[in-house]
MMTF fields as JSON, N, C-alpha, C and O atoms, coordinates in Angstrom:
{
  "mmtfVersion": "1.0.0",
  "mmtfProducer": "UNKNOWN",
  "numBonds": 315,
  "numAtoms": 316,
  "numGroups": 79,
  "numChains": 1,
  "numModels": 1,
  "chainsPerModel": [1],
  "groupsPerChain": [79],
  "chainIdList": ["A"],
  "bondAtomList": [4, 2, 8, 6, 12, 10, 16, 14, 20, 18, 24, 22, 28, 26, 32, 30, 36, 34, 40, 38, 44, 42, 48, 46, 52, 50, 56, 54, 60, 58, 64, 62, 68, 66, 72, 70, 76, 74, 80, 78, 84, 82, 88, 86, 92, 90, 96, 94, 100, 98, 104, 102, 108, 106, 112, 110, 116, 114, 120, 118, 124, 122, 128, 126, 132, 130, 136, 134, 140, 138, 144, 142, 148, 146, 152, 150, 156, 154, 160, 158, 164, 162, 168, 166, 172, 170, 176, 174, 180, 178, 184, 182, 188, 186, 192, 190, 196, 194, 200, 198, 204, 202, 208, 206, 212, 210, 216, 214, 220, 218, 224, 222, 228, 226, 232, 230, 236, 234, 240, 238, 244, 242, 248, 246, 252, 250, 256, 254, 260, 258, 264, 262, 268, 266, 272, 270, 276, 274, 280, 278, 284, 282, 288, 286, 292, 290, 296, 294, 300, 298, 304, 302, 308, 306, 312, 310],
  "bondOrderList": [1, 1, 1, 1, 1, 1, 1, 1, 1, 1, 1, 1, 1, 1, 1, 1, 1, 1, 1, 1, 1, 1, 1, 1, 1, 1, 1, 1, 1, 1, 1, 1, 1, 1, 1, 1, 1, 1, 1, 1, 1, 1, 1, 1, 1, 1, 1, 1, 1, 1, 1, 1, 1, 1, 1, 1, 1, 1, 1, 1, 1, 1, 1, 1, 1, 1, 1, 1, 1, 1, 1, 1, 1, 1, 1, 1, 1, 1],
  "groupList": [{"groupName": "UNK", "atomNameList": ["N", "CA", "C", "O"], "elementList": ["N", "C", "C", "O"], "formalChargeList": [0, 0, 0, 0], "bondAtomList": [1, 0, 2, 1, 3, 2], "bondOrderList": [1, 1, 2], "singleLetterCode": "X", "chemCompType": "L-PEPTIDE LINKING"}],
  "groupTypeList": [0, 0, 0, 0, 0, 0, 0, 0, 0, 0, 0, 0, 0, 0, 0, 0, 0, 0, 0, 0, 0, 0, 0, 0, 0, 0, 0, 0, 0, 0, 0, 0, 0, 0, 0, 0, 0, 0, 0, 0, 0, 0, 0, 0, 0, 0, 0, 0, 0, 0, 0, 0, 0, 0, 0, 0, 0, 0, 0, 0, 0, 0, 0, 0, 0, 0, 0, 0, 0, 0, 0, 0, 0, 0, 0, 0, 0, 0, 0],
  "groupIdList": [1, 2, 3, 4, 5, 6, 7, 8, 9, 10, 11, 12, 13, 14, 15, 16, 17, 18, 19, 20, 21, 22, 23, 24, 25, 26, 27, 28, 29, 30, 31, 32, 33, 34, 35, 36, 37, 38, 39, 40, 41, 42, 43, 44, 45, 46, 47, 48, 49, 50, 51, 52, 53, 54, 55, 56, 57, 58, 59, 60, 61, 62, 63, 64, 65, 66, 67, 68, 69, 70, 71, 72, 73, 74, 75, 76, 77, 78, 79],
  "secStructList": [7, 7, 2, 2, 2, 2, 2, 2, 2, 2, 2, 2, 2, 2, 2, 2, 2, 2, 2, 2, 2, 7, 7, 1, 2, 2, 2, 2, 2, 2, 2, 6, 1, 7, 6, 6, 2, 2, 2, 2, 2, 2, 2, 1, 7, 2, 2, 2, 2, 2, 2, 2, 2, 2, 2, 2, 2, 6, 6, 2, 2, 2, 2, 6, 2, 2, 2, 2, 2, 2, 2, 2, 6, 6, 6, 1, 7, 7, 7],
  "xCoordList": [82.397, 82.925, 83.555, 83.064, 84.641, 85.178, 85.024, 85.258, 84.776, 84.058, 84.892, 84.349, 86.113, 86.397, 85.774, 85.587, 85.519, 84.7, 83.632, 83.32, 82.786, 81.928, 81.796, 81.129, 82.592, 82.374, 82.805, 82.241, 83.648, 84.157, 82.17, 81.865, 81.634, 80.56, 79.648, 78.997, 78.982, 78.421, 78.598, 77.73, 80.107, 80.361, 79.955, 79.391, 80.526, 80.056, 78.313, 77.838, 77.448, 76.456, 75.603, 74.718, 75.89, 75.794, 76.16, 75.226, 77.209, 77.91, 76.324, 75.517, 76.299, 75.115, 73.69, 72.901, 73.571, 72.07, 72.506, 71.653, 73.645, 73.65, 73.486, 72.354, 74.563, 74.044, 72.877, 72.754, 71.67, 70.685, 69.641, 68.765, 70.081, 69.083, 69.705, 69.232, 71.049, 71.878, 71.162, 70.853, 71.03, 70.777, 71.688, 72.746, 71.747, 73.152, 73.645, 74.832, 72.728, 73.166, 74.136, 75.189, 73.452, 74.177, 75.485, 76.299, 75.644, 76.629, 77.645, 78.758, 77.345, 78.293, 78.649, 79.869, 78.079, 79.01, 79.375, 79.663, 79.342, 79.933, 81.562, 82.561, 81.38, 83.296, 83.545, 84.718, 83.184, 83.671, 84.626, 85.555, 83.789, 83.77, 85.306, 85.506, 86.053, 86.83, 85.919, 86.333, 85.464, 85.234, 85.645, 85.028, 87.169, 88.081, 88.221, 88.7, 87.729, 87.926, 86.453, 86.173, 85.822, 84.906, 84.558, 83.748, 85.239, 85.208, 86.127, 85.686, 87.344, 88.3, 87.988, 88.498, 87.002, 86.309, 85.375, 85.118, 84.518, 83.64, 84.432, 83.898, 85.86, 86.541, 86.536, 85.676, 86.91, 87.033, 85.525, 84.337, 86.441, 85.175, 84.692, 85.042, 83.656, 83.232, 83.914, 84.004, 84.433, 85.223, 86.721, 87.314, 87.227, 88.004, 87.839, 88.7, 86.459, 86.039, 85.886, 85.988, 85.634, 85.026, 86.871, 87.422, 87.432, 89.17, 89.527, 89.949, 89.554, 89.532, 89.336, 90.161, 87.855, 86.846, 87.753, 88.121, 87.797, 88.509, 89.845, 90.259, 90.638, 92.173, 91.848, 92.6, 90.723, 90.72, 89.993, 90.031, 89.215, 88.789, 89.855, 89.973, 90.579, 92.365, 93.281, 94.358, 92.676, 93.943, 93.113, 93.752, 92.137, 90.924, 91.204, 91.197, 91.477, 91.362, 92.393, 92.522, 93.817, 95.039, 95.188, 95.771, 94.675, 94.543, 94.066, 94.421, 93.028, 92.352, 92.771, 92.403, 94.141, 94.82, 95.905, 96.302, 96.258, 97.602, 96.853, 97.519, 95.916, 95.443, 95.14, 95.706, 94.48, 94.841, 95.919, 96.373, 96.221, 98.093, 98.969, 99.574, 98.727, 99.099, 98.204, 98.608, 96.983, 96.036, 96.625, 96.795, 96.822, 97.167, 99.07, 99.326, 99.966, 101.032, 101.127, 102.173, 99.935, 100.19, 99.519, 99.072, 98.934, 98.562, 99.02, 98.632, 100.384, 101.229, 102.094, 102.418, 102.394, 103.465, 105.181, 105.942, 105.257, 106.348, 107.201, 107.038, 108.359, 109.697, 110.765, 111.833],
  "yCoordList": [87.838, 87.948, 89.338, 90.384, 89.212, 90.462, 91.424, 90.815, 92.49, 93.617, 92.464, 92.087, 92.274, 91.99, 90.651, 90.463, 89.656, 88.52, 88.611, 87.978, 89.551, 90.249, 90.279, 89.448, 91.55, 91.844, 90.433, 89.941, 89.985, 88.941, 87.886, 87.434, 87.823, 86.885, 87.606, 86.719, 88.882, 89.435, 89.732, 89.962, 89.695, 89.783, 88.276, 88.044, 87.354, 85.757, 85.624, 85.058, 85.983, 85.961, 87.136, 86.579, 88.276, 89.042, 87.997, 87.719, 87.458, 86.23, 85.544, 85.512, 85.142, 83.882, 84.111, 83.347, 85.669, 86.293, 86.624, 86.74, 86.819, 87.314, 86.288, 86.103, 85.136, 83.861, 83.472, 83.123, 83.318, 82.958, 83.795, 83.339, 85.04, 86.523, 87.157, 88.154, 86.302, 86.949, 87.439, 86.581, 88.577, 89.077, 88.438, 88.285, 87.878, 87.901, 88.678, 88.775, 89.969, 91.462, 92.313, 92.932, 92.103, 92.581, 92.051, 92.694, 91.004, 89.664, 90.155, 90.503, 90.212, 90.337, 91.799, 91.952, 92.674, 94.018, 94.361, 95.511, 93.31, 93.459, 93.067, 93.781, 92.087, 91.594, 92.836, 92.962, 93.932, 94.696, 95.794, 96.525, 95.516, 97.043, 96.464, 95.261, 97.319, 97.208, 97.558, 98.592, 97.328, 97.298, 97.666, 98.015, 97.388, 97.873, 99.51, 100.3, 99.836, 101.719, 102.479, 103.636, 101.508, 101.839, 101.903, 102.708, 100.901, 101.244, 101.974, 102.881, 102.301, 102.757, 104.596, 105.415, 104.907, 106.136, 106.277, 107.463, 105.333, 104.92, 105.408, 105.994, 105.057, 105.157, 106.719, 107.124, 107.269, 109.062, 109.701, 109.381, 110.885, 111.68, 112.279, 111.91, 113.449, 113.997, 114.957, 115.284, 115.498, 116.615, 116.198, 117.068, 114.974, 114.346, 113.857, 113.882, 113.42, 113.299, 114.321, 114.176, 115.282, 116.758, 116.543, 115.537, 117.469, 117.172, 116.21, 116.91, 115.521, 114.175, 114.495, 114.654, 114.64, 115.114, 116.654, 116.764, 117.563, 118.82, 118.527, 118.976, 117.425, 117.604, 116.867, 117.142, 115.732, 114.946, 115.55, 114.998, 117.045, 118.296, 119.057, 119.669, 119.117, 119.833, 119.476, 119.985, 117.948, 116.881, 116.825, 116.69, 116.908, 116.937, 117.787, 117.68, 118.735, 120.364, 120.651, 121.741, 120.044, 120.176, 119.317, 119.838, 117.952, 116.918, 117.334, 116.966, 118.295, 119.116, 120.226, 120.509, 121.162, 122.239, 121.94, 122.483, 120.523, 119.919, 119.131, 118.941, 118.875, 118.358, 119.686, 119.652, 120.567, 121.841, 122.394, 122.868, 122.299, 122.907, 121.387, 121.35, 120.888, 119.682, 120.094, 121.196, 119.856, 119.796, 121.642, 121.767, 122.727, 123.616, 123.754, 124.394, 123.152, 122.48, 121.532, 121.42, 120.694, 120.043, 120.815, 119.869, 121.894, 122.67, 123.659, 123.994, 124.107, 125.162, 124.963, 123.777, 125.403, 124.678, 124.816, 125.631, 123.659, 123.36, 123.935, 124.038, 124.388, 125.744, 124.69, 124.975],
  "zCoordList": [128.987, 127.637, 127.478, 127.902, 126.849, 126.796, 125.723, 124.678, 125.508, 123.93, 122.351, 121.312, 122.78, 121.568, 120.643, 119.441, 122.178, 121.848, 121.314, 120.306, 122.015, 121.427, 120.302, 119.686, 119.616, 118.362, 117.711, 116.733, 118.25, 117.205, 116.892, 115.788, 117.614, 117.797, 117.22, 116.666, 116.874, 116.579, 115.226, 114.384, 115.074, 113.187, 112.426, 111.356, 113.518, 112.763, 112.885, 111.9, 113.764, 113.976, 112.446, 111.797, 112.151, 110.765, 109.635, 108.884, 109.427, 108.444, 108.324, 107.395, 109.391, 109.221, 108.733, 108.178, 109.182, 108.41, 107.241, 106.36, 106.964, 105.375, 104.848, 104.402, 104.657, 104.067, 103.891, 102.717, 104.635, 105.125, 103.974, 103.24, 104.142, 103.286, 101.937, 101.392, 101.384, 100.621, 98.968, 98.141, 98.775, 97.429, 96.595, 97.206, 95.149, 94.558, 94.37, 94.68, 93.545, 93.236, 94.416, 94.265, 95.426, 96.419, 96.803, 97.466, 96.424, 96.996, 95.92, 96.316, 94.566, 93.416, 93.979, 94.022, 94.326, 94.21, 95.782, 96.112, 96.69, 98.24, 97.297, 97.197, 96.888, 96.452, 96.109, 96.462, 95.61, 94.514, 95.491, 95.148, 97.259, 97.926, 98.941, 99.114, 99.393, 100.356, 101.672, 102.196, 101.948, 103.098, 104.592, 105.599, 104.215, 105.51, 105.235, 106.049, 103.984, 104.087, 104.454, 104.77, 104.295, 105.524, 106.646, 107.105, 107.326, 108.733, 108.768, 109.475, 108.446, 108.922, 108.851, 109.615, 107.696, 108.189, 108.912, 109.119, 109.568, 110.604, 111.905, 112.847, 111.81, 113.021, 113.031, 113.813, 112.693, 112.427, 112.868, 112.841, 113.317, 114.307, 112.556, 111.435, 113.097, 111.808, 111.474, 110.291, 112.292, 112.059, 111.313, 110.674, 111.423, 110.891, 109.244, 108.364, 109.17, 108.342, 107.124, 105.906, 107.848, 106.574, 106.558, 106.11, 107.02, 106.988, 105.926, 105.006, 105.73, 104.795, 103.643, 102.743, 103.621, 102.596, 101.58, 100.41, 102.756, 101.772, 101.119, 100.05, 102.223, 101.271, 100.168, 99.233, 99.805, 98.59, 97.161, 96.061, 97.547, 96.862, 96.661, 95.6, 97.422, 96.631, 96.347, 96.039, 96.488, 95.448, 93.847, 92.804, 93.875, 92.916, 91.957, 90.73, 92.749, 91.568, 91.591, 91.033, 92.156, 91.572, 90.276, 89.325, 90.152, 89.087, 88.408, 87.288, 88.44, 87.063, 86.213, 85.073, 87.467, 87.185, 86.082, 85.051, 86.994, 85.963, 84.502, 83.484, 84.576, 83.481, 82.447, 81.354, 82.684, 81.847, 81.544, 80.503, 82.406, 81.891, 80.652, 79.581, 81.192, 80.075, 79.336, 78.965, 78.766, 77.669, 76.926, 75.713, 77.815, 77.167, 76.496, 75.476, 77.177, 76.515, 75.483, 74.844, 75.207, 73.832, 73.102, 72.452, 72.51, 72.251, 71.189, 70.07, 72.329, 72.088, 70.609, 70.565, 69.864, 69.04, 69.329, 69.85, 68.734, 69.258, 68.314, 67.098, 69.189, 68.236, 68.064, 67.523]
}
């Protein structure tokens, strides 16, 4: 068998215990999750990861910079 068969058999084989053991609670908020953006940071080393992590902390606190600067422009009066 080749790795991919593998996994492929091993993901349907998980399918079948979940069914089998399924919470609803859990079940209602699996729909909720993408899932594929989890593995897809699974795939990433850690060091990739922190990387990740900081540019979305200085997309963060730019969204907060510009949100003050707006909140201090409606503010201002207008001439």
């Amino acid at each position: 068998m080749i790795p991919r068969e593998r996994e492929v058999n091993e993901d349907a084989n998980d399918r079948k215990d979940a069914e089998r053991f399924a919470d609803p609670v859990i079940e209602t908020y699996k729909r909720q999750i993408d899932r594929t953006l989890i593995r897809e940071n699974l795939r990433l080393s850690v060091e990739e990861r922190f990387l990740k992590l900081m540019e979305m902390q200085r997309f963060a606190e730019e969204l907060r910079r510009a949100g003050r600067e707006a909140q201090r422009r409606q503010k201002e009066p207008k001439s």
